[in-house]
N, C-alpha and C positions, 0 to 999 in steps of 0.2 A: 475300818472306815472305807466307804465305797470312794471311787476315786476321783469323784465328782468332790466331796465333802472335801475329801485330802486336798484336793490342787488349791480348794477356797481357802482353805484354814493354812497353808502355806503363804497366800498370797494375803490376806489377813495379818499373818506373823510379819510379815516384809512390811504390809503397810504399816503396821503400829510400831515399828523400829524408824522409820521415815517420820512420823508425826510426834515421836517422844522430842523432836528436836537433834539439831544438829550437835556431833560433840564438838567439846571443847577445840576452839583454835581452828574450825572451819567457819568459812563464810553459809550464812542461812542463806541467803538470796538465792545461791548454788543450788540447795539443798531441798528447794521449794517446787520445784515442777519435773516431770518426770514423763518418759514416753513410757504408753502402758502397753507392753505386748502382750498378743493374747492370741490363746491357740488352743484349739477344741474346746471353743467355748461359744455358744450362742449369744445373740445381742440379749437375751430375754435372759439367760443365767448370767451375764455380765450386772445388767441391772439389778438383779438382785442380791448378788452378791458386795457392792456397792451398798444398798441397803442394809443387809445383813452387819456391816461392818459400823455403818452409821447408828445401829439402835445398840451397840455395845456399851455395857456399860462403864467403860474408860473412856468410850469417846468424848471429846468433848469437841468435836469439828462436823458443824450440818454439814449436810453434802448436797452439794446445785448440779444433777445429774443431765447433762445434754445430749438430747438422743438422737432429734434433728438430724435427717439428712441433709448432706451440702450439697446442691444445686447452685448455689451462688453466695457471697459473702452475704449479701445482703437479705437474702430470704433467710440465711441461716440465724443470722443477727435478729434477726425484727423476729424470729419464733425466740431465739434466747430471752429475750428481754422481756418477751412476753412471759416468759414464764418466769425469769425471775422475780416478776412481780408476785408473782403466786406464794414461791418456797419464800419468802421476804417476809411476806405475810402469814404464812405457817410457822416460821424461826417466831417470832412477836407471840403470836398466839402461846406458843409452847412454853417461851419464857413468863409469858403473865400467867400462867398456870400454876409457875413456880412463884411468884409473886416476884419475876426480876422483870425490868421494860429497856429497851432501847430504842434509840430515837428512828421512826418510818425514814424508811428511805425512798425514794419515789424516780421512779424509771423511764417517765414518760416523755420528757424533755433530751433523753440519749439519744446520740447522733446513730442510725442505722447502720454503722462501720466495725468495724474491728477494733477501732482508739474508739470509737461510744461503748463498744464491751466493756472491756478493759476498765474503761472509768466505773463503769456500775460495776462492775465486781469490786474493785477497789474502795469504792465507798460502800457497799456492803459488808466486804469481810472487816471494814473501820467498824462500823455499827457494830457486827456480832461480836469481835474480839473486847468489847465494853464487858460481856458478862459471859464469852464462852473464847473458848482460841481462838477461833477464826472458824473459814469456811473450807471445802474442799472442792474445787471447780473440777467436775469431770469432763473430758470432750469425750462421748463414746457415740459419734451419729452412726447413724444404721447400715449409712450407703453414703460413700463418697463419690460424686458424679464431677464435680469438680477439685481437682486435689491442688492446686494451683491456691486457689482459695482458702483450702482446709489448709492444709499447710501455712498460709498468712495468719489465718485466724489464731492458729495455734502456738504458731511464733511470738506473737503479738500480745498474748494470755501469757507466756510464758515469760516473757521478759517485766513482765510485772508484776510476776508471784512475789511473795514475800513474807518468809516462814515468822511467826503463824499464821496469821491472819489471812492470808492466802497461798493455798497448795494447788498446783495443778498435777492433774493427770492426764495425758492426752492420748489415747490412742493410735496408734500412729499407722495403721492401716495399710503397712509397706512400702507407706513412703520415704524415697529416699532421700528428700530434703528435712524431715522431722528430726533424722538422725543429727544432724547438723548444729541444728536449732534448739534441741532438748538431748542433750549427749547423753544425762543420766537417765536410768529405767528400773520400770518392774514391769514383774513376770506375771501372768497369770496360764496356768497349763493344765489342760485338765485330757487324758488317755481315753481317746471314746471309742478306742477299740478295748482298752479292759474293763471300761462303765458298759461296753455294750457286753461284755462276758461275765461281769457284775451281775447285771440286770437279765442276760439270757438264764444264768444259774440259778438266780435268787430264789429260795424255797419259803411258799407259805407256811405260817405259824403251825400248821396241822403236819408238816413236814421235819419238823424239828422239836427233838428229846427224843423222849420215849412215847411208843405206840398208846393211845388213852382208848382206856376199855369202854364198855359201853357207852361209845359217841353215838350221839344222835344221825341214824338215818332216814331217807324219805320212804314212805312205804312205796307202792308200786302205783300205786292208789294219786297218792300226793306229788306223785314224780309225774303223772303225765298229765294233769289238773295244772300242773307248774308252766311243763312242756305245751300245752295248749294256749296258757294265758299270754306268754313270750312268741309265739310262734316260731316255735323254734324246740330241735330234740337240744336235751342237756348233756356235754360232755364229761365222759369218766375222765378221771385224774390222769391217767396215761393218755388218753387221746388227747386232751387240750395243754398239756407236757409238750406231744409229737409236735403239736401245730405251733404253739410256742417257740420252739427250735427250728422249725422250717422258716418261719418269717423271722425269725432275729436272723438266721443263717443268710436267708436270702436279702435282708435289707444291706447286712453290711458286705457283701458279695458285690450289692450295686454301688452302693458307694464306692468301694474300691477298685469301682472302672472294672469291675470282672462279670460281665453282662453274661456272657453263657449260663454261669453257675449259678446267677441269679435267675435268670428265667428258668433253667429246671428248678429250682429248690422253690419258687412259685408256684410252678407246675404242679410239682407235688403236693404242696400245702391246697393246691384250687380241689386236688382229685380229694384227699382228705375232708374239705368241706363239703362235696358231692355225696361222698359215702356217708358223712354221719347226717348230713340234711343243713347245715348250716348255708342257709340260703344267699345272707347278707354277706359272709362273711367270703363266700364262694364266687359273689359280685367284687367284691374287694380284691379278690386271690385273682380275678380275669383281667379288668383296669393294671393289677402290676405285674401281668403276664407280659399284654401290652405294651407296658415301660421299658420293659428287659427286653424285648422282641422289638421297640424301637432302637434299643440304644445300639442291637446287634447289627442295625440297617436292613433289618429283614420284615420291613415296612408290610406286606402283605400279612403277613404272620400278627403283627400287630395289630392290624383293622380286623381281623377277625376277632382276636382275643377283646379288644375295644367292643365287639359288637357285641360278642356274647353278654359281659360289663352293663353292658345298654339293656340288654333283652333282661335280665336278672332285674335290672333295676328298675324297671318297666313293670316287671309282675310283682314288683314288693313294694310298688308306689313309691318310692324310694328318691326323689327327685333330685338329691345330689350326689348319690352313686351316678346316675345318669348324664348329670352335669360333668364329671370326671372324666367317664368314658365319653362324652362330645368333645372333651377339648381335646385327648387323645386323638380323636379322630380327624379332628379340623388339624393337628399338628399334624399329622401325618401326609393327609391331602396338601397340605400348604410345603412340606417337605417336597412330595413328587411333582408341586407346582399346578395342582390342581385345584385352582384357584374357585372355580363355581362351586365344586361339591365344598373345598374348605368354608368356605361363605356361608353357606347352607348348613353345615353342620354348626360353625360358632353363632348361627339365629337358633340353634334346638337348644347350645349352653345359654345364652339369653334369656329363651322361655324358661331352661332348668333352672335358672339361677335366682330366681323369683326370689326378692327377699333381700338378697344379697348385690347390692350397688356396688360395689367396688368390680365384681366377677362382669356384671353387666354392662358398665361404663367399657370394660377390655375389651369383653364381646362385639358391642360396637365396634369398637376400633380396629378392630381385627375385621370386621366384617369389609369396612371403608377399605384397610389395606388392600382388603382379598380385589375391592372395586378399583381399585387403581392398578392392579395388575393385568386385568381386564379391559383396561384401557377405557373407566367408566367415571374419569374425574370428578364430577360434578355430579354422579351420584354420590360417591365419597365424600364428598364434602357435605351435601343435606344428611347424613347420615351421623359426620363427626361435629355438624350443629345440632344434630336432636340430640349426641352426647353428652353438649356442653349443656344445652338446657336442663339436659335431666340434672345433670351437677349440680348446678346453680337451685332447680327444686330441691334438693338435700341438706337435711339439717348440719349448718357450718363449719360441726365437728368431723362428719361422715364426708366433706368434700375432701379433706386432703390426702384418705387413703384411697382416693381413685386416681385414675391416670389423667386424670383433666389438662396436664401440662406436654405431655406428651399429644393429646390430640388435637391443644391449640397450638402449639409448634406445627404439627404437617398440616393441620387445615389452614392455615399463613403460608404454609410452601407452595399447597396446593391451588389457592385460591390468585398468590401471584404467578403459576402458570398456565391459570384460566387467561388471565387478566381482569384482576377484580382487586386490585392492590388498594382499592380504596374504599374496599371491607376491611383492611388492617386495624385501624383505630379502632372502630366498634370492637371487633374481638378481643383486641391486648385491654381496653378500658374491662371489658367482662372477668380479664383474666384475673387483672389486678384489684377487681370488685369479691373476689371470688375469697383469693388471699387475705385481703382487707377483712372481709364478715369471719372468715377459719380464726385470724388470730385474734379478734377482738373475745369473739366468742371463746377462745381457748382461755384467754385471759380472763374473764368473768367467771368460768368453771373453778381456774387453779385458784383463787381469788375467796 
């Protein structure tokens, strides 16, 4: 078993000992909410391993999975409720399937607080425990910006679990008031230096038994008909083996803070894709030449690697290889404080990023930062309102993964050291317009 599957099916086994129930002669209440640590694991393999645990066929507890970053109690709340209106509504469905019903519970009269949570969980996991055990409240948001909050929130959920019917799991994010407030735990741990030597080793199906006789080859003919169509020559088994090992080597090289050994083992893999013609891939190999030549603070070394990046991605039309190596570059400029050129290079990620609204909306904002270093407030500012307009055009569900909160936060800083403090209203009402159409619109989706 790789060691991704191991760590899940571990923490699976923990959770189905926790949900059989409390034994004999302890208190459930205790036994109902739990801090969920978690280590080598992504928010994206967390939530599905959650999943994975809920379509089991011994469960009998839905799972209300909150992924929500906290920014504030209140914006975290008013996205929960929004959504539990959805899974509410999915739990019902699923049961009338089965031909069981329980009574709708409806959300819309909860107070936006941490005690309005609380109640709508509690009168939910009442409703589901009629025809299933209960529910399982996850807190796993993505990003804690305010932990002061998460921590309330999570307190607050926790004090009113209550085995079955309601279980919480809270992830506790390294905070160290969680510890306090939900003493008991589980684990989740998954090894991604052995998943990364897992996955560096792993041999395709043609790799493993015995050698099979007359396997189908391409003639010479069909191979470069192939080679033509792809734009691109085709790797033998050992060359795309070598290149294989060169970037696993060197990604986890970067990750573990060891920048030298990553930039050569890049190096190598860029020279690798020069020799066999791999053009795209040799655009790729220069962009994380760049990274590793960033991280060494050998910034000059960088911007060339970045440009080459550029020049590659330039001749293969390639406009988001392109977009990579400009934000490189704008990071590097913006590093040595070279504020004009950074400016300029995040208006090339802009044009690159054509498509992509969230990269765009930064772009801006980056651009505005670059103008305020420049000592050009007020252009800054028409630049971080054509950002909020763009927002506001984007379809409700695409506004909330831009940085739209971040750019009305410093155009409110900026704007009160123009002296324009009485543009504030207009912007915070946009802000709060903006919010408003994300969760209604979120709510009609999960709905």
């Amino acid at each position: 078993m790789d060691p991704l599957s191991l760590g899940v099916a571990q923490f699976h086994e923990a959770l189905r000992a926790k949900l059989e129930g409390p034994a004999p002669g302890h208190d459930a209440a205790q036994r109902s909410a739990y801090r969920l640590l978690v280590d080598g694991v992504t928010p994206d393999e967390l939530f599905k391993s959650m999943r994975l645990y809920e379509y089991r066929d011994d469960n009998r507890h839905p799972f209300v999975v909150l992924t929500d970053g906290v920014e504030s109690e209140q914006q975290f709340v008013a996205a929960a409720l929004a959504q539990l209106a959805g899974d509410e509504a999915s739990i019902r469905k699923g049961l009338a399937e089965d031909g069981r019903a329980i009574p709708e519970t409806s959300f819309a009269s909860a107070e936006r607080t941490a005690a309005g949570l609380c109640v709508a969980l509690r009168r939910l996991g009442a409703a589901v425990s009629r025809e299933l055990a209960g529910v399982v409240v996850v807190l796993a948001p993505s990003q804690v910006r305010d932990q002061a909050a998460y921590a309330g929130i999570a307190n607050a959920i926790a004090q009113q679990a209550s085995f079955p019917e309601v279980v919480v799991l809270a992830r506790d994010h390294g905070i160290a008031a969680m510890t306090e407030a939900i003493p008991s735990s589980l684990s989740l741990h998954v090894d991604r230096k052995a998943l990364a030597a897992h996955v560096r080793n792993l041999k395709s199906p043609h790799d493993v038994g015995p050698p099979r006789a007359n396997a189908p080859q391409f003639t010479v003919k069909q191979r470069r008909d192939l080679e033509k169509k792809l734009g691109q020559r085709m790797l033998s088994k050992n060359t795309g083996q070598e290149l294989k090992r060169l970037l696993f080597d060197a990604a986890a090289a970067q990750s573990e803070g060891r920048f030298e050994l990553a930039a050569k083992r890049f190096r190598m893999a860029r020279t690798l894709c020069f020799v066999t013609g791999l053009r795209q891939e040799q655009a790729m190999c220069a962009i994380a030449v760049g990274t590793a030549q960033f991280s060494c603070g050998r910034l000059d070394r960088a911007l060339e690697s970045y440009r080459e990046g550029r020049a590659l991605g330039a001749e293969l039309n390639a406009p988001r290889l392109v977009m990579q190596a400009e934000v490189g570059i704008a990071t590097a400029y913006l590093t040595e404080t070279h504020y004009q050129l950074a400016r300029e290079a995040y208006g090339r990620v802009y044009d690159a990023a054509d498509g992509l609204a969230a990269m765009q909306i930064e772009a801006k904002r980056m651009q505005a930062e670059c103008l305020v270093q420049e000592r050009k407030p007020a252009e800054a500012v028409k630049l971080w309102l054509e950002a909020l307009a763009e927002v506001e055009a984007l379809d409700p569900l695409l506004r909330t993964s831009t940085s739209y909160k971040t750019v009305a936060k410093r155009l409110q800083q900026e704007l009160v050291l123009l002296g324009r403090a009485h543009e504030l209203p207009a912007i915070q009402q946009r802000v709060a317009a903006i919010e408003s159409a994300s969760a209604e619109r979120a709510a009609q989706v999960q709905a």
